[in-house]
Structures are given as C-alpha cells and as structure tokens.
MIVOFI-87148 format. One record per residue: residue in one letter; x, y, z of N, C-alpha, C in turn. Coordinates in steps of 0.001 Angstrom, whole numbers, plus 524288, in hexadecimal, padded with zeros to 5 digits. Layout:
aXYZXYZXYZ
...
END
This chain:
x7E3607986E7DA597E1DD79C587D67A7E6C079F007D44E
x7E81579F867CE917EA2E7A2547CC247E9BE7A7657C9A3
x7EB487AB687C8F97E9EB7B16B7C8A07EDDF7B18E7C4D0
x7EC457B5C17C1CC7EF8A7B7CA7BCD77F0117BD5D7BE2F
x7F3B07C1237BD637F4097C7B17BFFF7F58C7C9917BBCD
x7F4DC7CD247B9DF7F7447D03A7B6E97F9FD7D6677B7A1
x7FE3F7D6497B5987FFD17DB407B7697FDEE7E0EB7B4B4
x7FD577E5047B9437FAEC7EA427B7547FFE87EE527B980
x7FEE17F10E7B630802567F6377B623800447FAB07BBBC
x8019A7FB837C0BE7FFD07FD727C4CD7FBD8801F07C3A1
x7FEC8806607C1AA7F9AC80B757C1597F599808CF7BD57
x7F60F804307B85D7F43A804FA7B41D7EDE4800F97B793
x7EEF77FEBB7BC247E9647FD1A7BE2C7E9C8800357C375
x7E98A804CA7C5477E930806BB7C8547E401808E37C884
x7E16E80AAB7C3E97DCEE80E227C44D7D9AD80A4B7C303
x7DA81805A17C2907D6D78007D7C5597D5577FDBE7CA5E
x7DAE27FEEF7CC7A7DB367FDB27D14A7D8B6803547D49C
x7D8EE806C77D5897D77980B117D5FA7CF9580C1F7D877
x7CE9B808D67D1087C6E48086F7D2D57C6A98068C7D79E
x7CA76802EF7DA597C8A17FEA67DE657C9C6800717E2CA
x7CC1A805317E3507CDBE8072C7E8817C8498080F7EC0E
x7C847808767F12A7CDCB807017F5127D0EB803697F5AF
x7CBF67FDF37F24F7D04B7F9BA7F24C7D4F87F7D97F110
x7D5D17FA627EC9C7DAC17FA287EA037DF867FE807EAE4
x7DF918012F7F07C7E1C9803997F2D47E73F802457F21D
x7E61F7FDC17F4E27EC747FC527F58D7EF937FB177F0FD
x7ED657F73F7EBA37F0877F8917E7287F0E27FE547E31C
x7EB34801EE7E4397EC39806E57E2247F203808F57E3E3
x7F2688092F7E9547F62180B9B7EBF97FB2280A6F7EB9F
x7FBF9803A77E9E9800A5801C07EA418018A802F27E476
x7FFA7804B87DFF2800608070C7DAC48016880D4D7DA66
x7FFE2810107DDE480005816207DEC4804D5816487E107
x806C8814147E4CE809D78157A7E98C81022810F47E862
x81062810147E434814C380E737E15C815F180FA27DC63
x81C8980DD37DA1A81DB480EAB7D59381A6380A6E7D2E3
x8192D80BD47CDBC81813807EE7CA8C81A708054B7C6A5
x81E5A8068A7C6D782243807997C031828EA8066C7C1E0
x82BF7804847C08983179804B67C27E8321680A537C008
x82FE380CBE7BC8583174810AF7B87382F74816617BDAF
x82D57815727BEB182AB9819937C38782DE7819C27C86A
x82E62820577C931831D7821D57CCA682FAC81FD67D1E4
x834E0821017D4DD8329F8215A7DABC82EBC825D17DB90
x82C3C826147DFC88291382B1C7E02882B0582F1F7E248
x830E982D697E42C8345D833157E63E838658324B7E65F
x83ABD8364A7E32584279835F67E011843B2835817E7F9
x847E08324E7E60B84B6F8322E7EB3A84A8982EBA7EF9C
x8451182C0D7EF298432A828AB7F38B842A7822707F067
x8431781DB57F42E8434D817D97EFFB83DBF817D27EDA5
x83FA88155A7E88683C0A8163A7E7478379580FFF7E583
x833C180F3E7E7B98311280A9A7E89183260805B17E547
x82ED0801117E58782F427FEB47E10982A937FE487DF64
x8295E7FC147DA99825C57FE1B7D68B820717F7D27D6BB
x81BFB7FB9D7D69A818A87F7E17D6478162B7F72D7CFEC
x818347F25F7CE1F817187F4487C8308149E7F0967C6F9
x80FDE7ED027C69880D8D7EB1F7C717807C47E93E7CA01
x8014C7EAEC7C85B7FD097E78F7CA497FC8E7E3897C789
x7FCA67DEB07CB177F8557D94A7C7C67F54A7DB0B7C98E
x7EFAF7D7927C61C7EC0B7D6D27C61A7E9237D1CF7C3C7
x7E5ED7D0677C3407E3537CBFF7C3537DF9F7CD777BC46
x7E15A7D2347B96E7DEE67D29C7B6227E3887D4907B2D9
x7E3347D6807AF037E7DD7D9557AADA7E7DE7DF147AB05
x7EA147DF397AA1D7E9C17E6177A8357E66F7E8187A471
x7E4777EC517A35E7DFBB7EDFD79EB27E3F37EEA679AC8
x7E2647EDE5794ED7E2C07EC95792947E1627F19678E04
x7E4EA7F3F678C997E3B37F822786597DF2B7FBB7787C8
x7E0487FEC478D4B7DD19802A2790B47D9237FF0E79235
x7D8187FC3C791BF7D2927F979793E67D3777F76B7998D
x7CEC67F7EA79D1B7CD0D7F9517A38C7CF097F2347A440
x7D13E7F3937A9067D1327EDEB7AB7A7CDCC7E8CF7AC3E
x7CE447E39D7AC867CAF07E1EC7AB607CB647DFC17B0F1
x7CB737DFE57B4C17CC717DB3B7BA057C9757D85E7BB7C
x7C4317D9E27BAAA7C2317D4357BC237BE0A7D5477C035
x7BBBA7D2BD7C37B7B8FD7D3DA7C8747BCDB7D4427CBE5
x7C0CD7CDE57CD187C3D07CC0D7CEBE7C8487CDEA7CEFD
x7CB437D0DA7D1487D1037D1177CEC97D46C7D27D7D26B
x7DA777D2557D2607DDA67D2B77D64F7E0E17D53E7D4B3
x7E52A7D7137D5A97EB7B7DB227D5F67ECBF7DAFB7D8FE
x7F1D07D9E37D8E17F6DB7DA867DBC97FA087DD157DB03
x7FE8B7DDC07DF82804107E0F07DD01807B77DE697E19E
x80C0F7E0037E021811087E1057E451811B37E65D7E5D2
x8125B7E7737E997814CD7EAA27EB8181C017EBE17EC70
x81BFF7F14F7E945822147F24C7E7EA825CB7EEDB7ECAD
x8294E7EE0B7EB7B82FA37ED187EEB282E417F2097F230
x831637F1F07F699831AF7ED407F9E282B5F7E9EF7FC69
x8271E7ECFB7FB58824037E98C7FDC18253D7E5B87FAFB
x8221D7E1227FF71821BA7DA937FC8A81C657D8F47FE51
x818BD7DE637FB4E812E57DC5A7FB8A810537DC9F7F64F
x80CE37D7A07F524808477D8BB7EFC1803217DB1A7F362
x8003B7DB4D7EFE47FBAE7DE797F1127F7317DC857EBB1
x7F37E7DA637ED527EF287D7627E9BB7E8917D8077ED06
x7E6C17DB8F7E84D7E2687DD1C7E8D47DD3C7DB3D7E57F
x7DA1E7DA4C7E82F7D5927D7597E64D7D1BC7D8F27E59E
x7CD187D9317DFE77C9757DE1A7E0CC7C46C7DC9A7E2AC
x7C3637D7E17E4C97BFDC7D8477EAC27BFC57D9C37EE1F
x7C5177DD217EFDF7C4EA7E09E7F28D7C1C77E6567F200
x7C1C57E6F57EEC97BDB87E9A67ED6C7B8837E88C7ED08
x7B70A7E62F7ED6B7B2157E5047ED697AFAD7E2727F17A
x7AD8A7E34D7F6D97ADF97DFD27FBDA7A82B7DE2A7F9A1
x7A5397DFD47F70A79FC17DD847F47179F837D7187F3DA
x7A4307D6497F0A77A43E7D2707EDBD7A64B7D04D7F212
x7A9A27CFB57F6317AD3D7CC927F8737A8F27C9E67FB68
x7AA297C48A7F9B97A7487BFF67FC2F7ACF77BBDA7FD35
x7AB237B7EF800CD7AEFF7B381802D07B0467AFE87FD38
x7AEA27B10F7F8A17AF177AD177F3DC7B3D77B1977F279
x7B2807B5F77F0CA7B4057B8A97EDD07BA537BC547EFE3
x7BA467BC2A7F58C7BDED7BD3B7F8D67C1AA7B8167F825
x7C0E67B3A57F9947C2E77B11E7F7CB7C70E7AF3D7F170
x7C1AD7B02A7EE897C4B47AF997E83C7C8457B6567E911
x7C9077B8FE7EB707CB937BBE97EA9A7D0B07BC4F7EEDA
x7CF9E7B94F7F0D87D4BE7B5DA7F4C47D8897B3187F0C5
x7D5397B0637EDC67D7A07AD377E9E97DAA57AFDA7E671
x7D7E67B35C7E3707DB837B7017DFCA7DFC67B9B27E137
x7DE0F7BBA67E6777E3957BF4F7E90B7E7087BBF37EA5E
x7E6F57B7EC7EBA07EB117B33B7EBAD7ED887B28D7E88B
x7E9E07B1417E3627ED047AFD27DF407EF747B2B17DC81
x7EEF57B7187DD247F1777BBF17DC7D7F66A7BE8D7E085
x7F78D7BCF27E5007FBF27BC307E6B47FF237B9247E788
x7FD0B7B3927E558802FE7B0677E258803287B1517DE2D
x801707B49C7DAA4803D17B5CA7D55A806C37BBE67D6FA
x803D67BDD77DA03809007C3097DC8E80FD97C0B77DE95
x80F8C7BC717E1DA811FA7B9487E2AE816E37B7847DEE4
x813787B6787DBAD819047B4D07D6EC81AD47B92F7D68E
x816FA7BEDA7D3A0819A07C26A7D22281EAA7C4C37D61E
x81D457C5F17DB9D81FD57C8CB7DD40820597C58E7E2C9
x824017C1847E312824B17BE7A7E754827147C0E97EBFA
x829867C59A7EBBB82BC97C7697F100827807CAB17F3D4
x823637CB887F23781EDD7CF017F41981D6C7CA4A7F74D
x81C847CAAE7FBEB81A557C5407FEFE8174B7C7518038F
x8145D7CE068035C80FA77CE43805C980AF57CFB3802DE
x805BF7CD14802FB802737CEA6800C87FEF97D478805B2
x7FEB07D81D802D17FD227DB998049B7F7977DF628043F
x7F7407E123808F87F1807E2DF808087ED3F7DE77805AD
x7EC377DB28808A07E7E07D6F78079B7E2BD7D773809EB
x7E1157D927808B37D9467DB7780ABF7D7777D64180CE2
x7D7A67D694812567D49E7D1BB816257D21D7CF5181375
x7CE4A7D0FD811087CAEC7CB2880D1C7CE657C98D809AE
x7D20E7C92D809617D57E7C646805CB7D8BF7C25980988
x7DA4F7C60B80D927DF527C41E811917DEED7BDDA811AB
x7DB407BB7B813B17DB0E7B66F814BE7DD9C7B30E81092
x7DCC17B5EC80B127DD5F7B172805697E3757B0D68056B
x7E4D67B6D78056C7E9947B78A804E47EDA37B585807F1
x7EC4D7B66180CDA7EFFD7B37B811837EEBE7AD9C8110D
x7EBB87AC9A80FA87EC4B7A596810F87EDF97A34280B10
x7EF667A6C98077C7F2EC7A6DF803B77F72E7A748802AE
x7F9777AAF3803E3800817AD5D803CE802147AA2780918
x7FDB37AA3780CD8801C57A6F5811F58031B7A88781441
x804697AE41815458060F7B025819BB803447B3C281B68
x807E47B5DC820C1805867B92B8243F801D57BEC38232F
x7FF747C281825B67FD647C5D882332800BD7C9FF82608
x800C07CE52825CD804517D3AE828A77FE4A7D6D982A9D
x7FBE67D56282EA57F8747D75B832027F2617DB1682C66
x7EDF97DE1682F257EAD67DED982C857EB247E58C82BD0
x7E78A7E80A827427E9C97EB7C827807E43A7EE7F824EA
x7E1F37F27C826B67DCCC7F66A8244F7DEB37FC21821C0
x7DCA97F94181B777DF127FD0E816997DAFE801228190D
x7DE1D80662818447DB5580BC4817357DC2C80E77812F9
x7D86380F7B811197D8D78152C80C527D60C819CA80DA7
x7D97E81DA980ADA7D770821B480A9D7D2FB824BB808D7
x7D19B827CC80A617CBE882936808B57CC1482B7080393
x7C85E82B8F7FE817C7F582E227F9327C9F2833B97F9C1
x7C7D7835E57FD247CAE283B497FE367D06A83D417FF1E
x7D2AA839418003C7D85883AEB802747D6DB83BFD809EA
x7DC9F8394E80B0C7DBD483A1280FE97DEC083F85812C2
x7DA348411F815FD7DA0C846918175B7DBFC848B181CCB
x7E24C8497381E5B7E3DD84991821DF7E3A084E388248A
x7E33184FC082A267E19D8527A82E127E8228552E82E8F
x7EAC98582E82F177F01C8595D830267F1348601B83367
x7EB5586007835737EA188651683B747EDB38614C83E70
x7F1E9863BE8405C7F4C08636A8455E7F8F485FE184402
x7FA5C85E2F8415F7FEE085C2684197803DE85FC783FF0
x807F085C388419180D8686051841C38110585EA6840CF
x812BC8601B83B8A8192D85EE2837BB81D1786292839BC
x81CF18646483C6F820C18677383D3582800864EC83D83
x829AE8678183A1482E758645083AE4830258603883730
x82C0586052833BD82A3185A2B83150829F485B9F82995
x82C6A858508266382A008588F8213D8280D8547181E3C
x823C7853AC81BEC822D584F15817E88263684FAE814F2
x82607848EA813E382A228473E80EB4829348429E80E58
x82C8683FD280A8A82C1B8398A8096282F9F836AD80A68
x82ECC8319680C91833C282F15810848387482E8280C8A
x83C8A82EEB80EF88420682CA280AC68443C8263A80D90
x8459E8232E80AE1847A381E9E80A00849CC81DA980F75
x84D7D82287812B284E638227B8172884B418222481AD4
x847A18231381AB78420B823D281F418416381E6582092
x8423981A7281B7683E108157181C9E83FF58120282156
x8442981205824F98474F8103D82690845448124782C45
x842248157C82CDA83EF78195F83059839C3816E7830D7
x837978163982A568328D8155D82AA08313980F3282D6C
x8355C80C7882CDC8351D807B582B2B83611805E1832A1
x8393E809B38347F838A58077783AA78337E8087C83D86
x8311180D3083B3182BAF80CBA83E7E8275B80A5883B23
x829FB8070183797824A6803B2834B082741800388311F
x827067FB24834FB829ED7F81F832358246A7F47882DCE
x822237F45282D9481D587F2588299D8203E7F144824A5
x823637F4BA8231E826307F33B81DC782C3B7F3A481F08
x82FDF7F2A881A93834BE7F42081B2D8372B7F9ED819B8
x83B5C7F8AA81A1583FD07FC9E81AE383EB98002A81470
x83FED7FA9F810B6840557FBB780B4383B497FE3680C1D
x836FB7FCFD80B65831757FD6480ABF831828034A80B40
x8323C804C1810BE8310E809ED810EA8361580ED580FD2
x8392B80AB980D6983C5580F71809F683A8C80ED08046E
x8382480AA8803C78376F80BBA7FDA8831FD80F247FD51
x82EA780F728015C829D98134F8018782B2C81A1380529
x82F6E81B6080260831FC820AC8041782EA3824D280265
x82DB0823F37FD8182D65826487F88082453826A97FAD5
x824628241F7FCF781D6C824C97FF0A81BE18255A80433
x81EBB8259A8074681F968287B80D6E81F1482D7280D3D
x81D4D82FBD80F0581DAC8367E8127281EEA835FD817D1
x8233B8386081859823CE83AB281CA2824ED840278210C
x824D6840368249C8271D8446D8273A82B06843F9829FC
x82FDF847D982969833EE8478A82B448353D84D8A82D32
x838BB84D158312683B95852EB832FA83C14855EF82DAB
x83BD185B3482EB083CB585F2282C3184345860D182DC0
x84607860E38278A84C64861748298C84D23865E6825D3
x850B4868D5827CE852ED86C3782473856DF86B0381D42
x856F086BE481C508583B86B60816A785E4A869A581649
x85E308650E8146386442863738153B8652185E7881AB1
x861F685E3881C7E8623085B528220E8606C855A181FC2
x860C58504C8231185FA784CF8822A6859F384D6F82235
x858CD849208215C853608481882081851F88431182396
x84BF38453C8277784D978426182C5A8492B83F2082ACB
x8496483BD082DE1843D2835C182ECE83E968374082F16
x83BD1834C382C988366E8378782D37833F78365B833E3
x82EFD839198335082D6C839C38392082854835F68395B
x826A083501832A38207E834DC8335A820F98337682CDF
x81F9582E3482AD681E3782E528271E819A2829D08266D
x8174082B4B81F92810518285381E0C813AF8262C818B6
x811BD8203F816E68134281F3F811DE80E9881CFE80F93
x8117B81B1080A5880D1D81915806AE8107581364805B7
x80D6780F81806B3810B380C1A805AE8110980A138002F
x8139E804277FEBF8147E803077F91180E6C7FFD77F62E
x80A447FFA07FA8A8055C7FE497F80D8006C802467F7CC
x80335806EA7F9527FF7F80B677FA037FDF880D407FE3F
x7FDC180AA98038F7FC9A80BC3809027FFA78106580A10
x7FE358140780CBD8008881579810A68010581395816AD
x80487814B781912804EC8142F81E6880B508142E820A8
x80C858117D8237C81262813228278E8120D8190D828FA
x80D6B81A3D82BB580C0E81F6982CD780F60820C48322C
x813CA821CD832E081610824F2836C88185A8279883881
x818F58298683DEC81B098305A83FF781DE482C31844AA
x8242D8301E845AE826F182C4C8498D824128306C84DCE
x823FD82D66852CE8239F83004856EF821CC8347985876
x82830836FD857598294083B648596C824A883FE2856EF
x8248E83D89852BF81E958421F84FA281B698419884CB1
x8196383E29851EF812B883D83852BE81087840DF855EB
x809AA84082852F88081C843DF8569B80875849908548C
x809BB84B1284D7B80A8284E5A84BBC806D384FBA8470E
x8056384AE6847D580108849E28408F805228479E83D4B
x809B38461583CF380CA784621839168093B8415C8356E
x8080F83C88836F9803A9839348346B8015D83BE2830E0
x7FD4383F7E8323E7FAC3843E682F7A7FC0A8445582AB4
x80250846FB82C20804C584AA182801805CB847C7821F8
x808AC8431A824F7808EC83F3E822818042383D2E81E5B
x8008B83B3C820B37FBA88388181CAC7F97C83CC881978
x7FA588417B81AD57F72E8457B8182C7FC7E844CF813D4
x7FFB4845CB81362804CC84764810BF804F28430880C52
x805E483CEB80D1D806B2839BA80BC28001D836E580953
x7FBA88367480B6A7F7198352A807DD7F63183A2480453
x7F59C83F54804F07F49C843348022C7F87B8406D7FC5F
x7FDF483FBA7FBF4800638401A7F8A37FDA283B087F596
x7FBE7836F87F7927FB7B832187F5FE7F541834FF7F309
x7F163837137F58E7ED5D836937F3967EB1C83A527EE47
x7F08483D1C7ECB37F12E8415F7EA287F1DF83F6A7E694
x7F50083B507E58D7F73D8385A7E1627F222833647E126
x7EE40832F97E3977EAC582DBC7E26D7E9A782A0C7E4EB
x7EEDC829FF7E8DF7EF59824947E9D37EAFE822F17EDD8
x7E6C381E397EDB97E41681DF17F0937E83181BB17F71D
x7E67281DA57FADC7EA5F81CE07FFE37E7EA818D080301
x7EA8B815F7806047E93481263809F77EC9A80F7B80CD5
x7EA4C80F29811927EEB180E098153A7EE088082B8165E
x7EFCB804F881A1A7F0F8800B681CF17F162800528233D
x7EC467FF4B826BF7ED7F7FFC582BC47ECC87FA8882E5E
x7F01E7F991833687EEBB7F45C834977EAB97F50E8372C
x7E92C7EE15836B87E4017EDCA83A897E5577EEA283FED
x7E28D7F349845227E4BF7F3D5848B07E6697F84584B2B
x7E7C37FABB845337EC288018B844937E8728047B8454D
x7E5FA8051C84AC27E063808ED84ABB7E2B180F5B84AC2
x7E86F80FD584A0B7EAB38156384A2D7EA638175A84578
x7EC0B81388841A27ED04814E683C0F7E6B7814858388A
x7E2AC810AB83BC67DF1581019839527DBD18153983B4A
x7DAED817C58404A7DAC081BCF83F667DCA5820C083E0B
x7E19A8211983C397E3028246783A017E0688257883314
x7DF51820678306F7DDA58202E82A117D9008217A82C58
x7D45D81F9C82F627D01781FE382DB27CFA4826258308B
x7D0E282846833AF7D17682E24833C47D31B8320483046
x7D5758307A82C437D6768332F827787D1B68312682304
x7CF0282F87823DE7CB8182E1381FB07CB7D8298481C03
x7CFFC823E981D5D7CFB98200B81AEF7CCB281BBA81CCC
x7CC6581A30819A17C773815AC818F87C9E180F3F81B31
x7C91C80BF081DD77CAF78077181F2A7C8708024881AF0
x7CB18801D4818897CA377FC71813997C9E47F6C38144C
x7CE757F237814CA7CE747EE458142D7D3BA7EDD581748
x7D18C7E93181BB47D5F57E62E81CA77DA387E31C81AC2
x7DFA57E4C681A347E3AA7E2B18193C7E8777E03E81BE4
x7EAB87DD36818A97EF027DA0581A3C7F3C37D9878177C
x7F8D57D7838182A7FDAD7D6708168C7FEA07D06981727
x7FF507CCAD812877FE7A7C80F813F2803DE7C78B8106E
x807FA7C460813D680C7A7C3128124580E417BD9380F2E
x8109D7BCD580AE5810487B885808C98148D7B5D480B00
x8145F7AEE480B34819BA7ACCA80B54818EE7A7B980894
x819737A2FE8091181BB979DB58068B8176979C3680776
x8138779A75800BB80F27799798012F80D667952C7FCD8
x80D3B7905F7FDEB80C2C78D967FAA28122278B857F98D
x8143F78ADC7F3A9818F178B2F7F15881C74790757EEF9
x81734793B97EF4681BB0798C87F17681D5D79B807F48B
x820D679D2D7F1D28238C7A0B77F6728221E7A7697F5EC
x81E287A85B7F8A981ECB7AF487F74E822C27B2B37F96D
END
C-alpha cells in the first residue's frame, strides 16, 4: 500500500485535532508543548532553546479558502519529534472509535499506519523510533519496521477539571521553585537515564524544580526534586533525591508544574509502565483516568531499507 500525506501548518489543525481528545492527547500535546516556527522564541531568555516541530502530515490536505477540513472517515497524521529525539509519532482515527474496531478494519488500519511510516521514513530518516503505538496497532507495526519494542506502557490523562492537589503537610522549608538550567541535566540524566544528556538539557526550559534556597550572589546549587514535560507532551521524570523524601516535595511539584500547563490549555498526560503500581497509584489518586496501552517500537534494516 501506498499513502500520499500532506503537509499542515501545527496550530492551523490543532482545533481539529483537539474534537478527538483524549485520543489525540499525545499529538495535541506534542503541538502545545513545542516551538512551532524557527521564527518563535525559546520559552525562556537564557535557557537552550528546543528544536522546532514545524510540520503535521496527514492523509488529507489542508482546508482550503477558510473552508472545514475534509478527512475522510479514514485518516492518519504523523510528525517527528524535535532534535534530539529520534521519534515519529502516527495517529489513527480508529482509535477513536473502539465501535467500529473490528479484525477487518483494525487491520486495514495496520495497513495505513504502515504505509504511512515508510513515507515518514523518507522524510525524516534519522528518527528511527516509532512512538506511542496503541496495542491494537502494535502487532502491524512491529512485524513491519522489524524491530524491537522498548517494554509497555498505560497512557493517563487528566481529569476535565484540572488536577487537584492535596499540599496539608508537606514541607519546603529551605527550598524554592524554579525551572531547571542546562546545568541540572547532567543531574537529571544520572537518576534517569530513559533519555540523554542532550535531551534533558534541551527540555530545561519545561522542568520545574526545587532547589536550596541561597542567599543572593551565591552559587546556584543542584536541584533536589524535579517534574518535566517532555518533547511529546507527557509529563514525567518525577523525582526527589533521597535525602528529601518524605516531605511532599512530589506534591509541590505536580501542583506547581500541571497548574501552569493547564492554565495555558494544554490537555496533560502522563506515561506509566506496565507494573509501576507506585506511579500508577499515584495518577489515579489524583483523579486521572487510565486509557490505552502503549509501546516504543524501534526501527532498523528492513526490506532494502535502511531506517
């Protein structure tokens, strides 16, 4: 099967993508929670500043002289995800609809998302993980690209309300919010190696953290405890070293860092593994909802290409 994509301008199909939420979580988010524009600043003078997601395909065109989209029943989008990740992300709108999902129709939509990540493929050949793949897909996809998968993973979102944090008894003392600097990542990155070095210096600029309280003029010390947003919209790398736990600082954190996110729109959602019964009760105790099983399926030498 061959697929044709066309390119869309990120915000200009956002409030399309949007009707389809929760499903379309993860590309709402990966459009909110990046630059869109080389012309668009970083989001904070002095910290690196990301790289730019400037581009959705899709499987339909863009509207046309104000007129509403036309997509189809059927339809798919993709993207890349900024430097340094080296993940696409391709969403299918039977996912939305578990009505319709039958073994014919799951299938023909195996097919499309396929054929839609060897045409991602050409575009952007150094991206070589397909990401966030909703279990009813997983099978098409992996016995497609060929490789391995990076373990399973249960999307959470947040509730319509905003999530509503408890912060009786906990204790900053000593302690101030702020947002990580470029130096931190080198910190972040030993107690969570999941991504790289670059990675989590180039996501400075969407971290909160807590660090010692110093007098004015003094160095500026390592954080103690930090929550981010990553480059597809997730939050998570939720942590407090050691020494201060056992304080709420978690707390302080998710209240601090989703409040800001949900102020501005952004629909929120996390990523937990299958297993993480700490972290999975931590979301569904705040009021999020458990969605669709996911995966990380890695590409390599498939057919006569090379991804």
């Amino acid at each position: 099967m061959t697929i044709a994509l066309y390119a869309h301008k990120p915000h200009a199909i956002l409030p399309f993508l949007r009707q389809d939420l929760p499903d379309t979580v993860v590309a709402v988010g990966s459009i909110m929670c990046n630059r869109t524009s080389e012309d668009e600043a970083g989001p904070v003078e002095g910290l690196p500043v990301p790289g730019v997601l400037s581009t959705i395909h899709a499987t339909f065109p863009p509207a046309q002289n104000g007129e509403a989209l036309q997509p189809g029943e059927s339809w798919v989008i993709a993207y890349a995800l900024p430097r340094p990740s080296e993940q696409i992300r391709v969403y299918h709108s039977l996912q939305h609809y578990p009505a319709r999902q039958t073994p014919e129709t799951i299938a023909r939509a195996g097919a499309e998302i396929n054929a839609v990540i060897d045409e991602m493929a050409k575009l952007y050949p150094a991206q070589r993980v397909v990401g966030q793949v909703p279990e009813v897909f997983r099978p098409f996809v992996q016995a497609h690209v060929g490789g391995p998968d990076h373990g399973r993973n249960w999307t959470y979102f947040a509730p319509p309300g905003g999530t509503k944090v408890d912060l009786s008894g906990v204790n900053t003392d000593g302690l101030e919010l702020g947002l990580a600097r470029e130096e931190d990542a080198a910190l972040i990155f030993a107690e969570n190696k999941y991504r790289s070095l670059e990675y989590y210096a180039s996501r400075a600029a969407h971290t909160t953290v807590l660090r010692p309280t110093v007098a004015p003029g003094e160095p500026t010390p390592l954080p103690v405890a930090w929550f981010m947003t990553h480059g597809d919209g997730s939050v998570g790398a939720l942590h407090t070293m050691p020494a201060y736990r056992r304080r709420g600082l978690a707390k302080v954190l998710i209240a601090k860092h989703l409040g800001d996110l949900e102020a501005r729109g952004v629909p929120v959602y996390c990523n937990v593994e299958n297993g993480n019964e700490v972290s999975a009760k931590l979301w569904e105790g705040l009021g999020w909802t458990r969605g669709w099983n996911a995966t990380w399926i890695y590409q390599y030498q498939h057919g006569a290409r090379k991804w």
